[in-house]
Structures are given as structure tokens and as C-alpha cells.
N, C-alpha and C positions, 0 to 999 in steps of 0.2 A: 686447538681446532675443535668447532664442536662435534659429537658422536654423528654416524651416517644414523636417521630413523630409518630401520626394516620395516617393524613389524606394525601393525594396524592398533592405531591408542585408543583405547574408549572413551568417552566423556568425562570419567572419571579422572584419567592418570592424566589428560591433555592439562588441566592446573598447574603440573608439575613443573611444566615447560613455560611457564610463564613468568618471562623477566626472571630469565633465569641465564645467566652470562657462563653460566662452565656449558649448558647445554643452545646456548647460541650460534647462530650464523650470520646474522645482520642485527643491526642496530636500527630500531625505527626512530625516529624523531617528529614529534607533532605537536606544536607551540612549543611551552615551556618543559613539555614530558620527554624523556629516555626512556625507551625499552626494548631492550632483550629479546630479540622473536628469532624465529625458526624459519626458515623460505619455504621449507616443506610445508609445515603446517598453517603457515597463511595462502599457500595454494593449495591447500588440501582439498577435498572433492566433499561437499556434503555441508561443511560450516564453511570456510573456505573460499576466497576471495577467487571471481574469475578473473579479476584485471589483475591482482599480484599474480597469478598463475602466468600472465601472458608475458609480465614483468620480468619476472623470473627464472624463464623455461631456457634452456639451453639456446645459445648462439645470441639473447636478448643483452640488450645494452647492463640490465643489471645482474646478469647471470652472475657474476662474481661480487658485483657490489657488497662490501661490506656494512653499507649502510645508507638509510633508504630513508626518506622524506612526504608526508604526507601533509600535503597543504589544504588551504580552503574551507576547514572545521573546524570550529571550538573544538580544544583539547582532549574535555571532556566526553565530547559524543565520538571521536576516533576512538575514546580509550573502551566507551562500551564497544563497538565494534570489536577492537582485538580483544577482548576478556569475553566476547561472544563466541568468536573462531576458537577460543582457547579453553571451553567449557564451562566456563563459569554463568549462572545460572543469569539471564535477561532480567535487566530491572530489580539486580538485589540489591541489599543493604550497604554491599563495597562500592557504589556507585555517589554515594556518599548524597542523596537529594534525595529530600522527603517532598511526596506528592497530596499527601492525606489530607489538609485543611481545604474546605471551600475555594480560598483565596489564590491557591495554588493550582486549581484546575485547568486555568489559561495556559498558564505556566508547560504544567503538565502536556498540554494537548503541541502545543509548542514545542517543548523539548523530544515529543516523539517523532513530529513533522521532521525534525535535525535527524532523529538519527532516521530514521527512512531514507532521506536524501543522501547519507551518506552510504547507507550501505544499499541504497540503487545504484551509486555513483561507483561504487569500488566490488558491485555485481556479488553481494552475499546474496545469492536468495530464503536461507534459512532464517536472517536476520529481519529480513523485508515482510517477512512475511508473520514474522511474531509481530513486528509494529504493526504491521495491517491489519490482527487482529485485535489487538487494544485500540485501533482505534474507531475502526467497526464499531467494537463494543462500547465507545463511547458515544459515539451516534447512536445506535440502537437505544442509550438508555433512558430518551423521552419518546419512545415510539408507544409505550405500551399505556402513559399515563395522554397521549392527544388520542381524546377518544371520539370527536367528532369534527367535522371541519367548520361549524357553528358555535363550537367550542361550552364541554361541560362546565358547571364550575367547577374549578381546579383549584386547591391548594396553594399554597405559598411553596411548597415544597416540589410540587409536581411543576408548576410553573419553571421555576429553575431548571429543570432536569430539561423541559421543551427547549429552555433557552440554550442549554451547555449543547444540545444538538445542534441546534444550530448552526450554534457558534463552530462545530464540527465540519459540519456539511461546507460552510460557506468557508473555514478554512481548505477547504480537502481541492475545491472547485478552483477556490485563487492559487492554489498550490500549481496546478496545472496552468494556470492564466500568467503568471507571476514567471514560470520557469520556460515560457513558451512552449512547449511540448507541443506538435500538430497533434492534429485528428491521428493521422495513421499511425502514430505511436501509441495514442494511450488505444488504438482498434485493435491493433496488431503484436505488439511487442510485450513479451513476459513479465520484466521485474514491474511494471503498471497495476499490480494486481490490486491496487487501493484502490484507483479509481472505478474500474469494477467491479468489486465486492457491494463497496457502496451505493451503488447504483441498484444492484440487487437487493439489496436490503431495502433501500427505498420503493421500490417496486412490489418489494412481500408485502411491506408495515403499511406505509401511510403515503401514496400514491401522489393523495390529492395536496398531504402536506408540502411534498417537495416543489411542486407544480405552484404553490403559493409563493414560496419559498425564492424558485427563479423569476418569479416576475414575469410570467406567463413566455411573452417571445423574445427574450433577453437572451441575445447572441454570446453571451458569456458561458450562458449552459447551454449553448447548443449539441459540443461532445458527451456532457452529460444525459442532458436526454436522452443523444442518440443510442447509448449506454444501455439507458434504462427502455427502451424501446427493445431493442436485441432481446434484455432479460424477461420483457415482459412477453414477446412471443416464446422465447424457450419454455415460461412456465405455466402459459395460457395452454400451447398448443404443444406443449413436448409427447403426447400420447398420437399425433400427425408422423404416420413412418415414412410419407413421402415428402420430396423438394418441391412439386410442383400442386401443392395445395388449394390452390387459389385466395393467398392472403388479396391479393390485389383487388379483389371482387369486395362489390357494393357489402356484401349480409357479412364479410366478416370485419369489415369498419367496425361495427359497433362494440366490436370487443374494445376497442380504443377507449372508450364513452368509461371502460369501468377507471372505478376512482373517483367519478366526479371532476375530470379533468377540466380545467378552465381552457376555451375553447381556443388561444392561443397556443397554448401547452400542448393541448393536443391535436392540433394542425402539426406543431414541431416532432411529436413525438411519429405521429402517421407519416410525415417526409422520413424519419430517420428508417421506419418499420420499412416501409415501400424500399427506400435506396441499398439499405444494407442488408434485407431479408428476404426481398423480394424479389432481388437483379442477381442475389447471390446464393449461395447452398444455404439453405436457411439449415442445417444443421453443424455445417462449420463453424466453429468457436472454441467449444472444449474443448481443445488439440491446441488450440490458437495460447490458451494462459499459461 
């Protein structure tokens, strides 16, 4: 029988307990892999899965299960997830896939969308929230080289990096289209934090890019704009310490205008501003992620 854990393990010593059968309690199974895990430390608080927590809490169907089944993922992106909850550093070298060549980028951006989805699906948020930021930071990485919306000339090199954003963006957007997620989930609901992060970043950098980007009133990015409309009042008007402002009024339209917004785009982004800022506390949200 494995040892009861007392005491509080740190980052460090949590390795030790990995696939590790003298200090085991279940057995997980996910495709072709066996491993060894702990029921405490996959509900643990902090790395720590909230749906194994629910899984396995006293009176639940698996409270005694000696052994536990996780479907619906390639192998290998559950196995980052448990070697995440289990300390082992995100994205290392034991993960056994190189990302580093060019040709591999897609790839890359791909294999982070898996694991996101897995560990929204199985409620890590420490996990959700390292991929959210790799992948931020892959969008972010042709913001600084599109320096104009008439476009400098660019490089061969700079070109690319506009393209790999892109290719970011317009994944991150279908991600949400593809898994149906309503409005009210990606507005309201926590582990979402991908949709807007990015949205924010689009908002700081390059406005008028994304606005090309959606194809002005393209129902696709409707949640996204409305996204970016929230972020762009929080960052226009966050020095405003009251709710009742007067965004609705004629003189402060024109803050919509900045960007360069294509006048479809910003018809959408003014409906999201008005319904979600202007009928509601415009300072609710930060609480909300």
C-alpha cells in the first residue's frame, strides 16, 4: 500500500513520486502509457488537477479505484500534463520533441493548442496558463517588425515572423469556432485565459492589423472583437474611477477611430464597447479571469 502523504512536497521532491509503484495509489493508463501516480498529488491544489480532485474526493465513484483512465489525447500531451502536476520543468528535453527548426513551427503552435486543451479539459490552471503564455508570445513575435498598415519594406525574415502570427491568431480564433465555446464562456469563464490575453495584445500592438486580419464584419471574430473592445476601453479609459462615464456619448466614439480601424471593424468593435461596457460595470472583468 502506498505511504499516506502528510507533509507539503516542493517542486523539487514532487519528481520523486513519479511512476513510482512502491509510492503509488492508482494506476493511470492513457493510450499505449502506464503510470504510477498518486490521487493526492494529481488533486493537489496549486499544479493539480481540479477534475481528478472531484474524481477522487471521498464518497466519488473513483475514491478507491485502483486505477484510472484518461481518454481523448494523444499519449504524449497527457504525459506533459502529469510530469507538469509532478514538477518536472514545462517543455523540457524529457518530452522527447524538438521544436527549433523553421519547419517545425506549425507543428509547434499545434502541439501547444493539444496540450491547452487538455489541461482546460482536466482544469490545471497552472498548466493553461504556461501555454497561454508561449503562445501570446508567439503571436506577439511579428507585432514589432508590421510597422505600418501600408506596409514598409520588410525583409524576408520579417515577413515570416508577420506570417507565423498570423498563422497564430487565426489558429487561436478557429480554436474557439472549431470547439463551439459560446460568447458567455470565452466573457465569463476562467481557464479561457488565451482568448483574452490575445486579444489584449492585439489591442496594445497592432489594432489596425487584426481588423485586416478579421475581414472587417466577419461573424467569426465577433467574440474576439468584442474581447478586444472590453481591452481597449480598460486601457483607453482605465484612469475613469467612475461606471457611469458617458462612453455612450457622441465625443467619446472617436476614441473607436484610433488604429485606423476599417469602418466595418469598428462598427463591431463600438456594438461590443456599447453592450458589454456600457449596459454593464465597466469596471468588472479583473475579478472575472
Amino acid at each position: 500500500m502506498a505511504p499516506i502523504i502528510t507533509k507539503y512536497l516542493t517542486e523539487a521532491e514532487l519528481p520523486h513520486y513519479y511512476n513510482n509503484e512502491s509510492l503509488s495509489n492508482v494506476v493511470l493508463h492513457f493510450g499505449n502509457k502506464t503510470i504510477f501516480a498518486h490521487k493526492k498529488l494529481l488533486a493537489a491544489r496549486g499544479r493539480g488537477s481540479r477534475v481528478l480532485r472531484n474524481e477522487f474526493k471521498e464518497n466519488s465513484p473513483f475514491a478507491k479505484a485502483v486505477e484510472y483512465t484518461i481518454e481523448g489525447h494523444d499519449e504524449e500531451i497527457v504525459e506533459v500534463m502529469i510530469r507538469h502536476i509532478y514538477g518536472f520543468q514545462y517543455d523540457n528535453t524529457l518530452v522527447r520533441r524538438n521544436f527549433d527548426t523553421e519547419l517545425a513551427k506549425t507543428e509547434r503552435l499545434e502541439w501547444l493548442i493539444s496540450v491547452y486543451l487538455v489541461a482546460v479539459e482536466y482544469r490545471v490552471p497552472s498548466l493553461s496558463i504556461l501555454v497561454t503564455d508561449k503562445l501570446v508570445g508567439m503571436l506577439s513575435e511579428g507585432f514589432h517588425t508590421y510597422r505600418s498598415r501600408h506596409g514598409d519594406k520588410l525583409n524576408k525574415e520579417q515577413k515570416a515572423r508577420i506570417a507565423e502570427s498570423k498563422q497564430v491568431l487565426e489558429r487561436i480564433v478557429a480554436l474557439y469556432e472549431q470547439n463551439a465555446l459560446p460568447d458567455k464562456l470565452t466573457w465569463k469563464i476562467k481557464p479561457y485565459e488565451l482568448f483574452h490575453k490575445a486579444a489584449r495584445q492585439m489591442v496594445q500592438y497592432r489594432s489596425f492589423w487584426v481588423a485586416e486580419l478579421c475581414g472587417g464584419s466577419d461573424e467569426r471574430y465577433t467574440p474576439f472583437a468584442i474581447r478586444m473592445a472590453w481591452w481597449f476601453a480598460r486601457i483607453k479609459f482605465d484612469n475613469m474611477q467612475c461606471v457611469d462615464c458617458g462612453f455612450d456619448e457622441e465625443p467619446h466614439y472617436h476614441y473607436l477611430y484610433y488604429g485606423e480601424w476599417p469602418v466595418e471593424f469598428r462598427d463591431l468593435l463600438w456594438r461590443g464597447f456599447h453592450e458589454h461596457i456600457v449596459k454593464q460595470d465597466y469596471r468588472v472583468g479583473e475579478n472575472m479571469f
